[in-house]
FIPASE-775167 format. One line per 5 residues: number of its first residue (from 0); their letters; for each residue x, y, z of C-alpha. Coordinates in nm, 2 decimals, padded with zeros to 4 digits. Layout:
<sites>
NUM> A> X,Y,Z ~ ...
</sites>
This chain:
<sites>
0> XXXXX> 00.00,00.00,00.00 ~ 00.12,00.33,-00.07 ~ 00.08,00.53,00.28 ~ 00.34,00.84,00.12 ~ 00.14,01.18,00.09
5> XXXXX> 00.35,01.43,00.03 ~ 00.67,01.44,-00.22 ~ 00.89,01.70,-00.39 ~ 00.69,01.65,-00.70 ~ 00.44,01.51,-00.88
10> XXXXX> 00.47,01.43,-01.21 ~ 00.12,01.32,-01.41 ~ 00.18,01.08,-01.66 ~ 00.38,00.78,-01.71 ~ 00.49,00.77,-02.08
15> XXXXX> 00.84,00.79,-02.21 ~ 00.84,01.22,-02.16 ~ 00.68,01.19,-01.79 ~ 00.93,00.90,-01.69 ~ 01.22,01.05,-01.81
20> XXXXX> 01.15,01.37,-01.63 ~ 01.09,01.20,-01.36 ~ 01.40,01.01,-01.36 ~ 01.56,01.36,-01.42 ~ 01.42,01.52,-01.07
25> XXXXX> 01.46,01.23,-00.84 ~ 01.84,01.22,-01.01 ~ 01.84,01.58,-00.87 ~ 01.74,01.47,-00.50 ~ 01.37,01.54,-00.52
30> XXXXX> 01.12,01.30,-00.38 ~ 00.90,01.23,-00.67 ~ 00.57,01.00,-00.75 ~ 00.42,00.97,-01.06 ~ 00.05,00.99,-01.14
35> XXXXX> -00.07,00.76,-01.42 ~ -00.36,00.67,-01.54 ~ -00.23,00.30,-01.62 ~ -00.30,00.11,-01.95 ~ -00.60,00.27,-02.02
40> XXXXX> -00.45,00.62,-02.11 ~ -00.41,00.74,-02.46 ~ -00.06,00.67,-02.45 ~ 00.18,00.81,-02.70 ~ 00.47,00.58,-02.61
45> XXXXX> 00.32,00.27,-02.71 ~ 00.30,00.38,-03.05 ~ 00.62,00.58,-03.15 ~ 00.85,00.41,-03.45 ~ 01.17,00.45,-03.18
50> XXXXX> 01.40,00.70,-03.42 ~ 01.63,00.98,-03.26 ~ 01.58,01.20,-03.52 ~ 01.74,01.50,-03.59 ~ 01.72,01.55,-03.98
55> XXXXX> 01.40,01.70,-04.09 ~ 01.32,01.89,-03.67 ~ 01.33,02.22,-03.68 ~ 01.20,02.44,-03.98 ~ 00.93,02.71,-03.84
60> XXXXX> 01.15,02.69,-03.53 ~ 01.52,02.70,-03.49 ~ 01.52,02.62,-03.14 ~ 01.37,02.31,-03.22 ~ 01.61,02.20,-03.42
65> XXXXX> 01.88,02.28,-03.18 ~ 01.71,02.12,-02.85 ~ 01.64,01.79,-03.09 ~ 02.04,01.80,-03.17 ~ 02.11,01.86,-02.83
70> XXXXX> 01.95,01.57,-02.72 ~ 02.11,01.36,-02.98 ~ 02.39,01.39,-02.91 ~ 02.34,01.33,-02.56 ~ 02.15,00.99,-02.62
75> XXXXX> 02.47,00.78,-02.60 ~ 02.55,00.87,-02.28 ~ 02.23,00.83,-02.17 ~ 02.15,00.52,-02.31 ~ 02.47,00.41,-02.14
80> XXXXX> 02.38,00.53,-01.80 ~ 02.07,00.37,-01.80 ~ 02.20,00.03,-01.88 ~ 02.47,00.07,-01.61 ~ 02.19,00.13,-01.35
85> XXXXX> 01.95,-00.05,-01.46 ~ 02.15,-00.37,-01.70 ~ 01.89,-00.31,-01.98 ~ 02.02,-00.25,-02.31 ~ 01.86,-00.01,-02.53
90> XXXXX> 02.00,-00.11,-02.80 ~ 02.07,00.25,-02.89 ~ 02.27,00.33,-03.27 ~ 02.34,00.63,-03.46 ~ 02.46,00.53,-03.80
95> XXXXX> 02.32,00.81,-03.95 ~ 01.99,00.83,-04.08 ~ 01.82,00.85,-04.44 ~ 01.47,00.96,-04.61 ~ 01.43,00.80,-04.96
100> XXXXX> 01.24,00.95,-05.24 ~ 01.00,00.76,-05.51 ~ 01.01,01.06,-05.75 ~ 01.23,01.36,-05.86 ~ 00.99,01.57,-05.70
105> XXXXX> 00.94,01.41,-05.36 ~ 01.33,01.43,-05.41 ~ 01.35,01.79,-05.43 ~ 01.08,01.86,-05.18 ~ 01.21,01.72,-04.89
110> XXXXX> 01.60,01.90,-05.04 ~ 01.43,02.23,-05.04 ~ 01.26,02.19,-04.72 ~ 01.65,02.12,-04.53 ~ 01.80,02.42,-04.73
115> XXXXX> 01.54,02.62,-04.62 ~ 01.55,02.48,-04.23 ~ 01.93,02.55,-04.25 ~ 01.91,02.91,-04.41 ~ 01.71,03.00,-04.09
120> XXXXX> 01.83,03.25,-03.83 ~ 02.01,03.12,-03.53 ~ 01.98,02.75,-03.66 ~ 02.29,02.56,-03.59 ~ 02.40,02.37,-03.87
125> XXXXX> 02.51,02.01,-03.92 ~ 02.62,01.76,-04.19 ~ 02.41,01.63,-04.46 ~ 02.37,01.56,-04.79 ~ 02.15,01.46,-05.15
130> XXXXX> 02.27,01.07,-05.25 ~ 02.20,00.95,-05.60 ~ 02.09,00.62,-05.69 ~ 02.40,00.45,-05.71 ~ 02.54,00.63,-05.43
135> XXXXX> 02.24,00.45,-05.26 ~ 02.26,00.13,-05.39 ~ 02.64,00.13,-05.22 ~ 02.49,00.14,-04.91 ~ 02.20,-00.06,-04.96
140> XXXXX> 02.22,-00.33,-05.20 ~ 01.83,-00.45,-05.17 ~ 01.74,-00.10,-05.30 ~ 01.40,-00.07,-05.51 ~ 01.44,00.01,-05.88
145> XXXXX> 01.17,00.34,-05.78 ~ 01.36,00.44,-05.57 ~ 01.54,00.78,-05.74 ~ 01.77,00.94,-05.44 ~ 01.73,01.00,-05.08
150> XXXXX> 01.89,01.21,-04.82 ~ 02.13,01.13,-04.53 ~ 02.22,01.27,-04.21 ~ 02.49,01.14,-04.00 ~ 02.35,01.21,-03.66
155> XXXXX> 02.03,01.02,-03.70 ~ 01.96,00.73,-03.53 ~ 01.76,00.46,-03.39 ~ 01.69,00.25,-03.03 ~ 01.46,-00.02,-02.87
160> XXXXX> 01.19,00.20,-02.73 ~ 01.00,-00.09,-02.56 ~ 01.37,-00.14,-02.36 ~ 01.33,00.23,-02.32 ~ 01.02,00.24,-02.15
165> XXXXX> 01.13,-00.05,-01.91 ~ 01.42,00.10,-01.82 ~ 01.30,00.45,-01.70 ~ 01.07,00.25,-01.50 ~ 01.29,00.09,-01.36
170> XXXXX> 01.54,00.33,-01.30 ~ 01.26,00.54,-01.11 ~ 01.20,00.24,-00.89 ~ 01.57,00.20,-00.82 ~ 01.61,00.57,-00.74
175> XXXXX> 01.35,00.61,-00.51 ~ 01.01,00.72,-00.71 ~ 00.67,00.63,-00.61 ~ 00.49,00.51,-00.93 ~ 00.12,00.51,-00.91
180> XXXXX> -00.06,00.31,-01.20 ~ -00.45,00.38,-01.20 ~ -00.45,00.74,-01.04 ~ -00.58,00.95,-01.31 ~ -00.60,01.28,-01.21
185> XXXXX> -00.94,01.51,-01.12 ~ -00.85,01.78,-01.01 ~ -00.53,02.02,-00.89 ~ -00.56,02.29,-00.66 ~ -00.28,02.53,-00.56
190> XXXXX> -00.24,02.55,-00.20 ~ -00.24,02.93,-00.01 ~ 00.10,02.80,00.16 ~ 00.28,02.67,-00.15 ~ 00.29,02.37,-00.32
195> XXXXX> -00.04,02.14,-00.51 ~ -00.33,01.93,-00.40 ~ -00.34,01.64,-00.66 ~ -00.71,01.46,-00.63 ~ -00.71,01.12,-00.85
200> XXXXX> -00.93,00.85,-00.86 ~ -00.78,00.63,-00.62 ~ -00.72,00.95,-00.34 ~ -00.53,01.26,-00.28 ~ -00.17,01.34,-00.25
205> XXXXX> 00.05,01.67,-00.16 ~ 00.34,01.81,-00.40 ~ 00.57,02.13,-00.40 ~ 00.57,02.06,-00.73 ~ 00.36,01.94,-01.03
210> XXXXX> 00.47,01.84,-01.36 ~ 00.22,01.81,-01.62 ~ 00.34,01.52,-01.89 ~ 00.00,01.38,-02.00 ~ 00.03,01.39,-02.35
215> XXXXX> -00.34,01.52,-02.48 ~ -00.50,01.48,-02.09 ~ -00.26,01.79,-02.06 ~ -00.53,02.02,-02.25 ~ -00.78,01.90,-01.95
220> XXXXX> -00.51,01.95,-01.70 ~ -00.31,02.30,-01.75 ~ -00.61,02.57,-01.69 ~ -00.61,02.38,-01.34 ~ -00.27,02.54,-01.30
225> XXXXX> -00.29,02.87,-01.52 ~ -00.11,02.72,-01.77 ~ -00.28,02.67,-02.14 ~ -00.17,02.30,-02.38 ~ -00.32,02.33,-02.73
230> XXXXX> -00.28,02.01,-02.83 ~ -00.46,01.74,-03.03 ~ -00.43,01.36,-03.09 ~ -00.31,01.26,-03.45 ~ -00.33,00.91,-03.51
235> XXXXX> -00.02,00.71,-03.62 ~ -00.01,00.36,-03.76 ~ 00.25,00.11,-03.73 ~ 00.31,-00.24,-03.90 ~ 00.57,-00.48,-03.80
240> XXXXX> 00.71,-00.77,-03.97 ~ 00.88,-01.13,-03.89 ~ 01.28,-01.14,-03.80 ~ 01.48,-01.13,-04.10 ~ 01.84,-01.18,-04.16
245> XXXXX> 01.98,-00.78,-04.13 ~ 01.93,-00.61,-04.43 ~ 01.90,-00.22,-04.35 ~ 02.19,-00.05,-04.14 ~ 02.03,00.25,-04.12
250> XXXXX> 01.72,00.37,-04.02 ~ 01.49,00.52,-04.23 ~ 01.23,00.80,-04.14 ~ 00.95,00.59,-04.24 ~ 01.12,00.19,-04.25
255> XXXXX> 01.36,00.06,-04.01 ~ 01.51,-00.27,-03.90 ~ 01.49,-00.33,-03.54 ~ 01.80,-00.46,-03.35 ~ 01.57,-00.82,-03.32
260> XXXXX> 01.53,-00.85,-03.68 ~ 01.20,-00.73,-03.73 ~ 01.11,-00.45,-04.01 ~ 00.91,-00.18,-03.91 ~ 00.67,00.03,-04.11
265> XXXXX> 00.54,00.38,-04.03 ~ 00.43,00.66,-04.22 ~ 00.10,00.81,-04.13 ~ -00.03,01.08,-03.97 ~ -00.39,01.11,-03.95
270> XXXXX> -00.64,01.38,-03.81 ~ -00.89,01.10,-03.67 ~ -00.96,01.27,-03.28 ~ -00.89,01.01,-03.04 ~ -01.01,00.70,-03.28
275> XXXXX> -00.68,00.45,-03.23 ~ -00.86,00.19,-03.46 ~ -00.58,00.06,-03.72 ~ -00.73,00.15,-04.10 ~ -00.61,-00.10,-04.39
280> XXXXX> -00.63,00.20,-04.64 ~ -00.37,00.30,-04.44 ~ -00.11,00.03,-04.36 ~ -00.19,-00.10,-04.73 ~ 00.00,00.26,-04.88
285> XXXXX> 00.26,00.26,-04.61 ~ 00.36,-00.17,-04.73 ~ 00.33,-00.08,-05.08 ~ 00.58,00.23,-05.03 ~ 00.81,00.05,-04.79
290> XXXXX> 00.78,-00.23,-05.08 ~ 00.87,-00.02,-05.34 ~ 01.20,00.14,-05.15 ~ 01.31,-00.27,-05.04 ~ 01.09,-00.55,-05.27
295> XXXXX> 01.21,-00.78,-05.04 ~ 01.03,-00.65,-04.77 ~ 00.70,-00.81,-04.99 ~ 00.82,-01.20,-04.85 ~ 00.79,-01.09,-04.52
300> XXXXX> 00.50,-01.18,-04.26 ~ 00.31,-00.89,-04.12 ~ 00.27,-01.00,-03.76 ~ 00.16,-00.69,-03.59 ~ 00.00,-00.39,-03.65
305> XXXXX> -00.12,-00.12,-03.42 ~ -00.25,00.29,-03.41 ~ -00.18,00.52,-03.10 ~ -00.17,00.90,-03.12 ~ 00.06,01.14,-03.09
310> XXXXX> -00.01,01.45,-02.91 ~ 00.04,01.75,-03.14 ~ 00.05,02.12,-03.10 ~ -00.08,02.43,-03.28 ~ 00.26,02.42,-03.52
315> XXXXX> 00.38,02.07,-03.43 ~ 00.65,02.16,-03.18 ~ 00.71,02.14,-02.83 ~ 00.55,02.31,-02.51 ~ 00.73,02.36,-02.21
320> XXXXX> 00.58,02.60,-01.97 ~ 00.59,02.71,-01.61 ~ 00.29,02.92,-01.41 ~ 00.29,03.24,-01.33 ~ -00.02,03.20,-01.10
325> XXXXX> 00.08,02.86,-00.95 ~ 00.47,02.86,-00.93 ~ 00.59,02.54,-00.91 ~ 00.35,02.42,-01.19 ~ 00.52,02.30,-01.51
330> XXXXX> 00.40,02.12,-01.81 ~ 00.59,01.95,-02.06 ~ 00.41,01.82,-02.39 ~ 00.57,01.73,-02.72 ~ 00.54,01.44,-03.01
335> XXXXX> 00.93,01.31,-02.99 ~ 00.94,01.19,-02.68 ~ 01.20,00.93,-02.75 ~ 01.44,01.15,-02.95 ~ 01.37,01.40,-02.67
340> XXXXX> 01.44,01.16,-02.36 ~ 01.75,01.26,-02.29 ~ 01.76,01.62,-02.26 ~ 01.41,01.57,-02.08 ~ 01.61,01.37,-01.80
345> XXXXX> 01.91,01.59,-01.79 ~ 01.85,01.94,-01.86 ~ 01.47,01.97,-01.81 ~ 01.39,01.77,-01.49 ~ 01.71,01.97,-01.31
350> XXXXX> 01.56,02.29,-01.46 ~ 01.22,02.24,-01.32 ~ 01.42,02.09,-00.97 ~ 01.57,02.45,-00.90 ~ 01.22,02.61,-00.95
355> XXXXX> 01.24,02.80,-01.29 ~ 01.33,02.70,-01.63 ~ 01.60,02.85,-01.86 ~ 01.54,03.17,-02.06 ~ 01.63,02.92,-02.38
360> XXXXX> 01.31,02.74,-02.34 ~ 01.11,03.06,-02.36 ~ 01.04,02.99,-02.74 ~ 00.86,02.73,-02.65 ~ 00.62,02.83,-02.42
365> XXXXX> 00.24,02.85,-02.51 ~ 00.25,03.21,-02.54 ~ 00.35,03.17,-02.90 ~ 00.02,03.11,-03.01 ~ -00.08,03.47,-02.89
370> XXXXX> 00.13,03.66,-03.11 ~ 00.00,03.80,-03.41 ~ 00.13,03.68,-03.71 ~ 00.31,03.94,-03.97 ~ 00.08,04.00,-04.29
</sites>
């Protein structure tokens, strides 16, 4: 039975962001429980395709792409300190990562779209570059004949996000943290003294802080605490195949081979509300193009498909915001949780430990939305 009331901080949800901040604070000394609504939530993390993905973040907002990079290149390490502490692997690689065109023009769109992210103002710049066919067929020999070019980055990668998952978790449990499946939350008052009354279905707890990481319950939950979370569910559909003899040795925005053998398949994103119902229209055009970039990929048993949502903002990126009516209220809401797990851990969660978060974050504060666009 859990008899502990009152902790440094609450964090409410249990996914990949709210787990690594979580790991993040009680790494900082905090006492910390964590909220969750259990298997029942809309849950992001089961659903994401596992990249950390740097290559196409960023354009609309140069912080973005800085943050994602950041975290990037942080992964190894973190990766690594997790499996120390916790003797999961996380099967964690960054070959470099590559998005493959089926036409001249698909081509050139996605080549205009990094020029055009790199010419922005205050965007740091990395590596990459346009590879022709044979340039491609080098590197992958099972290439389709449709496939025309592609582009490469070399500081993409990929990792076992299932391994992931388990790991936070169990790094939280090994530090300390109080997890509490099956508490969603009702309501969160601010207390005249400091600090949050948390009321959830299963009773009420005390924090000096709160961290809102609910993915789309977050829109429910911020007004609670003066802050705002404009976000939506977008449905994303996933197909998995059998084990395979290792064909692809680097991930792919939309195809990758998982470090078990299995070829994964995702390329949707669908404005469907919160309707997690796989669509065969769907999955039919993601295995035909997947098909098309790797025939061989056609032999292969499907033997799992599945939707979840991602939780999407206004413009697609990031919110992290603190209350000016409630201090110690936080929230932190984005769609790459995975990529994003390691600066979460350790430069967020310390961030939000000391009671105020970095100037740097300010462009990604709901506030945005209020500004008036220029004619």
């Amino acid at each position: 039975m859990n008899a502990k009331t009152s902790f440094d901080a609450a964090v409410i949800g249990g996914g990949v962001v709210g787990a690594a901040v979580a790991r993040g604070l009680l790494g900082a000394g905090l006492s910390v429980c964590i909220l969750d609504e259990g298997d029942i939530a809309h849950r992001a993390s089961r659903g994401n395709f596992a990249l950390v993905w740097v290559q196409s973040k960023g354009l609309g907002m140069a912080p973005y792409g800085a943050w994602t990079r950041r975290s990037s290149d942080a992964w190894a390490g973190f990766a690594e300190g997790l499996r120390e502490e916790t003797d999961i692997s996380l099967a964690f690689q960054r070959p470099g990562g590559f998005s493959l065109a089926l036409s001249e023009e698909e081509l050139e769109k996605r080549r205009t779209a990094l020029v055009r992210m790199h010419n922005q103002p205050g965007w740091i710049p990395y590596d990459w570059e346009v590879l022709d066919r044979p340039a491609l067929a080098k590197i992958f020999p099972d290439i389709g004949p449709d496939v025309v070019g592609g582009l490469y980055t070399p500081i993409d990668g990929h990792v076992n996000s299932l391994r992931l998952f388990r790991a936070l978790h169990r790094s939280f449990a090994l530090r300390g943290g109080s997890y509490r499946p099956e508490h969603a939350v009702t309501a969160i008052t601010p207390l005249s003294a400091g600090g949050f009354r948390i009321e959830t279905t299963r009773g009420a707890i005390e924090a000096a802080r709160v961290v809102l990481a609910a993915g789309v319950a977050n829109a429910r939950l911020a007004p609670m605490v003066g802050l705002e979370a404009p976000v939506r569910p977008q449905r994303g559909q996933i197909l998995v195949t059998e084990k395979t003899a290792p064909f692809l040795s680097h991930p792919l925005v939309t195809v990758r081979q998982t470090d078990e053998g299995g070829v994964m398949m995702g390329d949707s994103a669908e404005e469907a509300g919160f309707e997690a119902r796989i669509g065969l229209g769907v999955l039919s055009v993601m295995a035909e193009r997947a098909v098309r970039m790797f025939p061989r990929i056609a032999s292969l048993n499907v033997v799992r498909t599945w939707a979840a949502l991602r939780v999407m903002s206004q413009d697609g990126f990031p919110i992290y915001d603190q209350s000016e009516s409630a201090p110690g209220a936080f929230i932190a809401t984005c769609h790459s949780g995975v990529t994003l797990a390691a600066v979460h851990a350790e430069t967020l969660a310390p961030m939000i430990a000391q009671g105020a978060l970095d100037a740097a974050l300010s462009p990604f504060s709901a506030r945005r939305f209020h500004v008036p666009q220029a004619a």
